[in-house]
C-alpha positions in Angstrom: 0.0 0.0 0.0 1.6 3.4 -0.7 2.5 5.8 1.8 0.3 8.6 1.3 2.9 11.3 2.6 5.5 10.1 0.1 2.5 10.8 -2.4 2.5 14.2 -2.1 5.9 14.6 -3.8 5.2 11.4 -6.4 1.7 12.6 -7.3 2.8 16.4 -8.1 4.7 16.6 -11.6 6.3 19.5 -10.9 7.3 19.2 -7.3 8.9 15.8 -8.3 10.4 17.6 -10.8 12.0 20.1 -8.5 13.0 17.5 -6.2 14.9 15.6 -8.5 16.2 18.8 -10.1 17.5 19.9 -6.6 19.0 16.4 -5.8 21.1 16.2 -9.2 23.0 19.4 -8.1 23.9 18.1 -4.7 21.3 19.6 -2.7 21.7 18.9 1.1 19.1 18.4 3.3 16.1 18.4 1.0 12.6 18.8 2.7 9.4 19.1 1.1 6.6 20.6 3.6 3.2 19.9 2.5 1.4 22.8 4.0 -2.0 22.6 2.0 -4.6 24.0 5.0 -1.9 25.9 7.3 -0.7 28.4 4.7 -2.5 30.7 2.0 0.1 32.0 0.7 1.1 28.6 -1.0 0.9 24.3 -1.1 4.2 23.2 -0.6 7.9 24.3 0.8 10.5 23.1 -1.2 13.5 23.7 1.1 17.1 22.6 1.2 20.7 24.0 0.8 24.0 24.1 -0.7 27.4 24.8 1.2 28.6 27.4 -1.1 27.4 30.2 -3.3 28.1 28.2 -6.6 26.4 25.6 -5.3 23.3 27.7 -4.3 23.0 29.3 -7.7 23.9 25.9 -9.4 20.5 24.4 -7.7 19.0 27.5 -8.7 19.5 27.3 -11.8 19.2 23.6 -12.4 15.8 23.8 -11.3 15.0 27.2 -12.8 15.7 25.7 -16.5 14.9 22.1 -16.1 11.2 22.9 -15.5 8.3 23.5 -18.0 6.5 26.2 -16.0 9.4 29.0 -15.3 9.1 31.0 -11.7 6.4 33.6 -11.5 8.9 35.4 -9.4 12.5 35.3 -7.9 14.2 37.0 -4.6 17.8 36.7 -3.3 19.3 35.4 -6.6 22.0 38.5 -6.5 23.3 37.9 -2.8 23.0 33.9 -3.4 23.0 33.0 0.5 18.9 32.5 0.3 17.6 32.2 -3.0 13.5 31.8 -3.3 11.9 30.4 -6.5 7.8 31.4 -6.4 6.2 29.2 -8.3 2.6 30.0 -6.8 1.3 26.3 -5.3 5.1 25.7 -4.6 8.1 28.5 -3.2 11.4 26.3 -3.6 14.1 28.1 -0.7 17.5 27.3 -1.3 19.5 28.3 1.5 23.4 29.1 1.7 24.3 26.2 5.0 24.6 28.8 8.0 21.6 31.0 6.8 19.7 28.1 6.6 20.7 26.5 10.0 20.0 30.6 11.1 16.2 30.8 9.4 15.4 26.9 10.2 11.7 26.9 8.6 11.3 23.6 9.4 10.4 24.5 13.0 7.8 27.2 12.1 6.3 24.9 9.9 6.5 21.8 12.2 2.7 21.0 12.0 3.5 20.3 8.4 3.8 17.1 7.2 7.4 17.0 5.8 9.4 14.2 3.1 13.1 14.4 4.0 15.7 14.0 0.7 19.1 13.0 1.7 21.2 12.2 -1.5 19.4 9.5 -3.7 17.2 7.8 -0.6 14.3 9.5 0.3 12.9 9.1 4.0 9.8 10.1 5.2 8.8 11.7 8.8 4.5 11.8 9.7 4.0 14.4 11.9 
């Protein structure tokens, strides 16, 4: 029987896309927070991070121009240390490490149910 969490990420072409986009540039610590009914500003957090700038713009980018429907908007992308990619039912936040470890959305969003990315092997936590 599938996991309904996972499904959230599976069942959503372009948040898989982004995922897998994210994950072919290295990105550390990939979380998607599914926060359909706790937030109207948006469905799902895309959040993870890269230990340098290259690395941040690098995921930027990668996801930027490996998906169909393009950003309706884009902050940070100058400074590179928190780079947000608006997609309207998805924001993608690609953090430079300390910023990231600084911000820590995961904890304001900790009712959300959340899929965890490390490398290749997905893991998911039900909250």
């Amino acid at each position: 029987m599938p996991n309904k969490i996972d499904d959230f990420v599976k069942n959503h072409s372009t948040l898989n896309k982004i995922v897998n986009l994210a994950l072919n540039k290295k990105a550390l610590k990939l979380n998607v927070l599914d926060v359909r009914g706790l937030s109207s500003v948006t469905d799902y957090f895309v959040i993870c991070s890269g230990n340098s700038e290259p690395q941040v713009k690098a995921i930027s980018d990668n996801i930027s121009k490996g998906t169909i429907k393009k950003p309706y908007h884009i902050e940070g992308y100058e400074n590179k240390n928190w780079i947000l990619l608006d997609y309207f039912d998805i924001i993608v936040h690609i953090f430079k490490t300390e910023d990231r470890d600084y911000y820590d959305l995961e904890r304001l969003w900790a009712d959300a149910p959340i899929n965890k990315y490390h490398n290749e092997n997905s893991q998911v936590s039900i909250r």
